[in-house]
C-alpha positions as CSV (number, residue, x, y, z in Angstrom):
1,X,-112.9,47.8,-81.4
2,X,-116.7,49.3,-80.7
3,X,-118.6,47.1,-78.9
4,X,-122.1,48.0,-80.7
5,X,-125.5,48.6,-78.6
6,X,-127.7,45.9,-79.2
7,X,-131.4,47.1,-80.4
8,X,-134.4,44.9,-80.8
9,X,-137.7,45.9,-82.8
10,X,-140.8,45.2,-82.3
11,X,-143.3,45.8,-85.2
12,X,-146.3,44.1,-86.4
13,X,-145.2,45.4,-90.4
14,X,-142.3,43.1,-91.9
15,X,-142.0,46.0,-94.4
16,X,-141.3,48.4,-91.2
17,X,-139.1,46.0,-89.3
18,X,-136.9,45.4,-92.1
19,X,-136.1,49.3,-92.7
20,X,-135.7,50.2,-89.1
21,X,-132.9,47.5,-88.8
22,X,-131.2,48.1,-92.5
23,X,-130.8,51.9,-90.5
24,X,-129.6,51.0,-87.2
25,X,-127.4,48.2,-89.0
26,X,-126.2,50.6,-91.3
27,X,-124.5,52.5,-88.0
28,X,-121.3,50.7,-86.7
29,X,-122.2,51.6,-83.1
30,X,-125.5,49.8,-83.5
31,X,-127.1,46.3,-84.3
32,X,-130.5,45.3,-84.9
33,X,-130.3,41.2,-85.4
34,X,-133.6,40.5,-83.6
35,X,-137.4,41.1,-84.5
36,X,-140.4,40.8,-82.7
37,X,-144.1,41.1,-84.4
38,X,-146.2,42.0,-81.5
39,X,-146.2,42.5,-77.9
40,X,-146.7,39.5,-76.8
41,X,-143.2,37.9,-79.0
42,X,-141.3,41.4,-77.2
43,X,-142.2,40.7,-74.0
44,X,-141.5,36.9,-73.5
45,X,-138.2,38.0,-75.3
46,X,-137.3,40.5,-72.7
47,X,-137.8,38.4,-70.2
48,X,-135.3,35.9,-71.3
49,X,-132.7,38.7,-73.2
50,X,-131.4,42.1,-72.1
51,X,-131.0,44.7,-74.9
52,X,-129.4,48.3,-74.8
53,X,-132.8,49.7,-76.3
54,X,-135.6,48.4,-77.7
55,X,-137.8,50.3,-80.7
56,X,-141.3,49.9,-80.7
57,X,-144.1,50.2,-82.8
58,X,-147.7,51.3,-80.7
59,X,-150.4,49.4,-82.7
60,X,-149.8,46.1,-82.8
61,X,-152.2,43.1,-82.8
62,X,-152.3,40.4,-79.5
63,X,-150.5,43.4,-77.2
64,X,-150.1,46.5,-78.6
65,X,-147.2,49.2,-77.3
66,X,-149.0,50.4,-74.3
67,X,-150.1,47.0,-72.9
68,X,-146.9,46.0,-73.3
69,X,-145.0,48.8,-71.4
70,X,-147.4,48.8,-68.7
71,X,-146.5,45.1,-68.1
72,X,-143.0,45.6,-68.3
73,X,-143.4,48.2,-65.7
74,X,-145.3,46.1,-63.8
75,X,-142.6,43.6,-63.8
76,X,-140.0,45.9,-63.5
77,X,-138.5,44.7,-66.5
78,X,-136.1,47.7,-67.0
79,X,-135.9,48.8,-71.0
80,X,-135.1,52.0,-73.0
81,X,-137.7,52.1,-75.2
82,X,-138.1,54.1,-78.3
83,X,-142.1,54.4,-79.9
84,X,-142.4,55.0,-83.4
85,X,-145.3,57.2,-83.6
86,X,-147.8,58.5,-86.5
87,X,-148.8,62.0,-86.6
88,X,-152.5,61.5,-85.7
89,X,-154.5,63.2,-83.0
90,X,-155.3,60.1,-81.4
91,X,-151.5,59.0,-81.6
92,X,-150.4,61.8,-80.5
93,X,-152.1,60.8,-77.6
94,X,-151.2,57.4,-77.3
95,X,-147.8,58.6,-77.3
96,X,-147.4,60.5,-74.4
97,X,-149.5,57.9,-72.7
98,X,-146.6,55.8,-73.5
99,X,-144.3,58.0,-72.1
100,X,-145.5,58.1,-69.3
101,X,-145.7,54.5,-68.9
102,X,-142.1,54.3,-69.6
103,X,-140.8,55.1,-73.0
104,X,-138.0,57.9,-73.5
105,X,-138.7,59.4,-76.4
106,X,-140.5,58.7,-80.0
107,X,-139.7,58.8,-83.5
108,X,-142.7,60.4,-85.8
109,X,-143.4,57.2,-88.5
110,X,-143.5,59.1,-92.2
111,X,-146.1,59.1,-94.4
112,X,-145.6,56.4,-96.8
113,X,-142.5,53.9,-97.7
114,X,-140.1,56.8,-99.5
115,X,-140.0,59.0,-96.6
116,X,-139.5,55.8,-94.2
117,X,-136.5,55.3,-96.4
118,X,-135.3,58.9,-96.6
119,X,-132.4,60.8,-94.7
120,X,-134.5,62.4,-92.5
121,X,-136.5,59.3,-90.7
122,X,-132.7,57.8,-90.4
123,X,-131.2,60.8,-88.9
124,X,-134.1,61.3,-86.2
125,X,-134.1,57.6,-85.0
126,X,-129.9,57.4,-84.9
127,X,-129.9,60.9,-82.9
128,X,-132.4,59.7,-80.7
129,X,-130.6,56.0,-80.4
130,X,-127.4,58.3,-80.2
131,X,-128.8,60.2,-77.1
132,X,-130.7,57.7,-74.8
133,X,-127.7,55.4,-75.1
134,X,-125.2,58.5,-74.2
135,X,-122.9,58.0,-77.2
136,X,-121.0,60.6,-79.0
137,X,-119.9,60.6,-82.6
138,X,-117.3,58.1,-81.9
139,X,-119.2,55.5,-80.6
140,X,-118.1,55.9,-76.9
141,X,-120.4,56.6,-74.5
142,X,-120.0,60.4,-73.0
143,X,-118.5,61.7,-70.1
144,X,-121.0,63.2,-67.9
145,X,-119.4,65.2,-65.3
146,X,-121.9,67.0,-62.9
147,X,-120.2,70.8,-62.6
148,X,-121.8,72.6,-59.5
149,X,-120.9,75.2,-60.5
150,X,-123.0,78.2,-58.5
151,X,-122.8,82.1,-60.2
152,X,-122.6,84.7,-58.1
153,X,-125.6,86.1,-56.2
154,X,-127.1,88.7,-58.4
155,X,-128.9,91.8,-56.7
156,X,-132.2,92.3,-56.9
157,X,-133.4,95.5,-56.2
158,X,-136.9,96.1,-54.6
159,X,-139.6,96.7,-56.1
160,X,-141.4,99.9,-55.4
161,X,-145.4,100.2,-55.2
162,X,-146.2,96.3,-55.3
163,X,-145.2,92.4,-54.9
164,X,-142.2,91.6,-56.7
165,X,-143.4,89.9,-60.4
166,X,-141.8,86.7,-61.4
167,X,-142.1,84.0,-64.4
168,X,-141.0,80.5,-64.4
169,X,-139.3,79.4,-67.8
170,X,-139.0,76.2,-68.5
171,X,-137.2,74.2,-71.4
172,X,-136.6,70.6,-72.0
173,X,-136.6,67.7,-75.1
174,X,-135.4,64.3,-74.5
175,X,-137.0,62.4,-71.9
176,X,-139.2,65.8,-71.2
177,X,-142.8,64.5,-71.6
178,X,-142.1,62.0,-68.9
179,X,-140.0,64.2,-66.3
180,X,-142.6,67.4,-66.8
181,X,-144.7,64.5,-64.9
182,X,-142.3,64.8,-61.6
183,X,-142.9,68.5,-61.9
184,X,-146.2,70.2,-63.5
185,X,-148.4,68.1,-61.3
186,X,-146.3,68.9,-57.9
187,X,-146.8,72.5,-58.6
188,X,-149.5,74.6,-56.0
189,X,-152.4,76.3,-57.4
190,X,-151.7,78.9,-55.6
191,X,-147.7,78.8,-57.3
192,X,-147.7,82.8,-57.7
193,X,-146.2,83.3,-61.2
194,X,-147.3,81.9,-64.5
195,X,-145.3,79.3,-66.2
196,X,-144.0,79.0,-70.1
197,X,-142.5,76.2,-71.6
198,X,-141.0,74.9,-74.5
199,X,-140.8,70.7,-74.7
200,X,-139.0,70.1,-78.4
201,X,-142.4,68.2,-80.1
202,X,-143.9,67.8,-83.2
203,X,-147.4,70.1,-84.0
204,X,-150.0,68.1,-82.2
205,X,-148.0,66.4,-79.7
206,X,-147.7,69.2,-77.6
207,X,-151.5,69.9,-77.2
208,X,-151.6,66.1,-76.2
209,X,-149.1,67.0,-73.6
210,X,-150.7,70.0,-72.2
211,X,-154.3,68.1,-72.0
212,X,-152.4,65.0,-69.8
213,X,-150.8,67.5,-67.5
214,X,-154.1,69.7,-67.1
215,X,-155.8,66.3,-66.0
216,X,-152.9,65.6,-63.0
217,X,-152.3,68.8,-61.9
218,X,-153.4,71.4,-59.8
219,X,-152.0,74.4,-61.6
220,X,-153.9,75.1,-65.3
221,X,-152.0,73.8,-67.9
222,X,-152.8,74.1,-71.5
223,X,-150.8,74.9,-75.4
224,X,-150.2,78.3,-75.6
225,X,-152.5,80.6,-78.0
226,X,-151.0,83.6,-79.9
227,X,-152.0,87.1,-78.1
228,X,-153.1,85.3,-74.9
229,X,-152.3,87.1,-71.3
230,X,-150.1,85.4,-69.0
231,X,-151.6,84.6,-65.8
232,X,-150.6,83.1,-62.3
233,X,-150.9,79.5,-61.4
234,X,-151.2,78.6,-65.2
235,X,-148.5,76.8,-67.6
236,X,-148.8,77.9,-71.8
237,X,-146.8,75.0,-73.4
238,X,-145.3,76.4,-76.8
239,X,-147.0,74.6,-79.3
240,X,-145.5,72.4,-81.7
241,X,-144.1,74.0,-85.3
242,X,-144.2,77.5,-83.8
243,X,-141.8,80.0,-81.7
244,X,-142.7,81.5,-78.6
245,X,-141.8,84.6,-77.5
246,X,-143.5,86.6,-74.4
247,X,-143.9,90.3,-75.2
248,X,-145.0,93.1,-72.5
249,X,-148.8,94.9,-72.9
250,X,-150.3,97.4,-70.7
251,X,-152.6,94.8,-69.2
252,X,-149.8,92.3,-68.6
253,X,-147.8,89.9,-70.8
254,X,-148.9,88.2,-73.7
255,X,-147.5,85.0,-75.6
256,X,-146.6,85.9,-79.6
257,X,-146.4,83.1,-81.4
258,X,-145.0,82.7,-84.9
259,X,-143.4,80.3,-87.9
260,X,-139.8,82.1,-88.5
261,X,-137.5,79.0,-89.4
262,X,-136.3,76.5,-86.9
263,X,-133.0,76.6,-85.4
264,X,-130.9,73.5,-85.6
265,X,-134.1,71.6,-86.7
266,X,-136.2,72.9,-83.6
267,X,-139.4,74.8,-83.5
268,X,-140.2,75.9,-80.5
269,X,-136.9,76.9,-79.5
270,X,-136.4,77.8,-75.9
271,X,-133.3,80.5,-76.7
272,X,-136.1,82.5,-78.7
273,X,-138.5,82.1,-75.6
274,X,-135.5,83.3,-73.1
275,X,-134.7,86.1,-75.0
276,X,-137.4,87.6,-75.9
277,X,-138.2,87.8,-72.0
278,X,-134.9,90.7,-72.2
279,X,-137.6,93.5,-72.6
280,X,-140.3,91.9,-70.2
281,X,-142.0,93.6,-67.4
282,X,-140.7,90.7,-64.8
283,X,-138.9,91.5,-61.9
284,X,-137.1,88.0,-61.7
285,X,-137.6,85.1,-64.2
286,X,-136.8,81.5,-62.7
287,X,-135.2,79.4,-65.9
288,X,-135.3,75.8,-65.4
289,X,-133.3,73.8,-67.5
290,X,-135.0,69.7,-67.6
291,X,-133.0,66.6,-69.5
292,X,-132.7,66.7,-73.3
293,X,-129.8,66.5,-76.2
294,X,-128.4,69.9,-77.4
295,X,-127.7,73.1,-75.9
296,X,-130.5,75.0,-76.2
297,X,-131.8,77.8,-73.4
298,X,-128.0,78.1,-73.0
299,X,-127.5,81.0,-75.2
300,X,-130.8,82.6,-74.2
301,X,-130.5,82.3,-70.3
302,X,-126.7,83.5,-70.4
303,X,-128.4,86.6,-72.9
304,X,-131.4,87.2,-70.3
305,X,-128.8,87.2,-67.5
306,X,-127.6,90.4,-68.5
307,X,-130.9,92.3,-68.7
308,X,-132.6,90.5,-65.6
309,X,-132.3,88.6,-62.1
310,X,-132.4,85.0,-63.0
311,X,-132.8,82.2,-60.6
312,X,-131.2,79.0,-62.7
313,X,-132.4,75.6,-62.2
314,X,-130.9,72.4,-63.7
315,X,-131.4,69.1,-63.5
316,X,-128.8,67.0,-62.2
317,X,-126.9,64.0,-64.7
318,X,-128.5,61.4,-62.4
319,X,-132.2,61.7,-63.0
320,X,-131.4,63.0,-66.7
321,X,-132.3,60.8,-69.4
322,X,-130.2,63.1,-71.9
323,X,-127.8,65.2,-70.1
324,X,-127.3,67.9,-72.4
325,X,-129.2,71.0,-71.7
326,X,-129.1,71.1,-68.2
327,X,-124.9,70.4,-68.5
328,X,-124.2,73.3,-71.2
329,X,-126.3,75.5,-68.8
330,X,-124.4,74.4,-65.8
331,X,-121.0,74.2,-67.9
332,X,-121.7,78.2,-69.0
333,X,-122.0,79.1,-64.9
334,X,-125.5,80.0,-64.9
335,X,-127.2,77.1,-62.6
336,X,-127.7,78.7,-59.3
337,X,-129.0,75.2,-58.5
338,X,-128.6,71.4,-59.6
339,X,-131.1,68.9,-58.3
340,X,-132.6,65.9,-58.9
341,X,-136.1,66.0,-60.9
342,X,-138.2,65.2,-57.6
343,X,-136.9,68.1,-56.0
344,X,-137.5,70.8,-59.0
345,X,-140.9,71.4,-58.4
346,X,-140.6,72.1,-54.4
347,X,-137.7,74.9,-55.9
348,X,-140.0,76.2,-58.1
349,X,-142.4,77.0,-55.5
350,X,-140.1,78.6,-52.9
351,X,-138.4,80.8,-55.5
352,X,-142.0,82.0,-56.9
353,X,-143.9,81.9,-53.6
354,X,-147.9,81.5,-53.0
355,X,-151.0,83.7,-53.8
């Protein structure tokens, strides 16, 4: 017998709480029995009840999303919290300000009540339930095994007539937003390489992201724009909705951006981003693989491999929120390291070396 994940949801429309629990209680893995209106109801709840998750909506009379994660923080009042967020500028916003106040990941509201009720709103808030809570198809939650696994030292031939060139690579998507902010902002200005990114995001959210992470850190951080030269101690963040690839110019390395369709539901997706660095100028590329569901950057480091030195770093299971990517990475042999998120950022740095 499964014993099911309890969920509770916290929503200021009726309308909104009643779908959200007809999906989760249409999953035998899940249950959604209890209902909160506004921050205030959530957080004298929480106090009193534990629950495997909690999905929330942002705008909420009395105490909206934010006030109440920041006082559940304060409190240490541990949750996994899931926002439900609209596509807006300003919630795009909000949303990764949530994030970083504690949230693991957020669900995009639809437009209106047909699309609340479609396949596709049901599918993205189950998978996300499915990941934060570690479950597989079954219903049982996953085996994570940390393999430290280690490849073989690739040689890396000297590089006549100037300093060796390296890029930093970096992919992630569940529970990215927030762990980017134990890296980006630990990063040197002087950090001798640019950086390139994929973070699995909606259009709009990623230019959110890029903004927060310019404002707390040293290095230059900012969305990627199609034709733009890649330069040290600066991070381009693929934007949301397109593919980016880095292509060599005479005066350097540009990003390409485009709209071919996405790969298992994802654009940006880090395997076109690794392999289009095959062909690249770079003398050593330094993958990082941070928490998220899937596989991809699997394919596209094990692809890269073959063309370039790689230095592989993946986060370990135990600061993961999703332990996907960085396993299948590690599982395929190609971490040369595993390490916990606070110490990624200090790699980075010795592997790329100061200007």
């Amino acid at each position: 017998m499964i014993l099911k994940k309890n969920i509770l949801v916290v929503d200021d429309s009726a309308l909104m709480r009643r779908v959200i629990c007809d999906i989760i209680n249409t999953d035998a893995r899940f249950q959604a029995n209890d209902v909160c209106k506004d921050g205030v109801e959530a957080y004298e709840r929480l106090k009193e009840h534990r629950y495997d998750a909690v999905v929330m909506d942002i705008n909420m009379p009395r105490m909206d999303g934010l006030e109440l994660l920041k006082k559940l923080q304060e409190e240490n009042i541990r949750v996994i919290a899931i926002v439900v967020s609209s596509l807006t500028t300003k919630d795009a916003e909000t949303t990764i300000l949530a994030m970083e106040r504690g949230a693991v990941d957020f669900v995009t509201k639809p437009n209106n009540i047909l699309e609340v009720k479609g396949e596709d709103f049901k599918e993205k808030l189950v998978s996300v339930l499915e990941a934060v809570l570690h479950m597989d198809g079954r219903g049982q939650k996953v085996s994570q095994v940390v393999v430290r696994t280690r490849r073989p030292a690739v040689h890396k031939p000297a590089v006549s007539g100037g300093k060796n060139r390296k890029l930093v690579a970096l992919a992630c998507s569940t529970g990215g937003p927030r762990a980017l902010q134990s890296v980006i902002p630990l990063l040197k200005r002087t950090m001798d390489a640019p950086m390139v990114l994929v973070q699995h995001m909606p259009a709009g959210f990623t230019k959110s992201m890029a903004d927060r992470l310019d404002e707390i850190s040293e290095v230059s951080v900012k969305e990627a724009e199609d034709g733009e030269i890649l330069k040290a101690g600066h991070v381009y963040v693929a934007p949301g909705g397109k593919h980016m690839e880095i292509a060599p110019t005479a005066i350097g390395h540009k990003v390409t951006l485009n709209e071919k369709p996405a790969v298992g539901g994802l654009r940006p997706y880090a395997n076109y981003m690794y392999q289009s660095l095959t062909t690249s100028g770079f003398d050593e590329i330094i993958c990082v693989v941070l928490t998220g569901m899937g596989m991809d950057g699997t394919k596209g480091i094990a692809e890269l491999s073959k063309h370039k030195p790689v230095h592989v770093i993946c986060q370990d299971e135990e600061t993961c929120v999703v332990y996907g990517m960085p396993k299948a990475a590690a599982e395929a042999g190609l971490a040369d390291e595993i390490l916990p998120l606070t110490e990624i950022a200090q790699s980075i740095m010795k592997n790329v070396g100061g200007r």
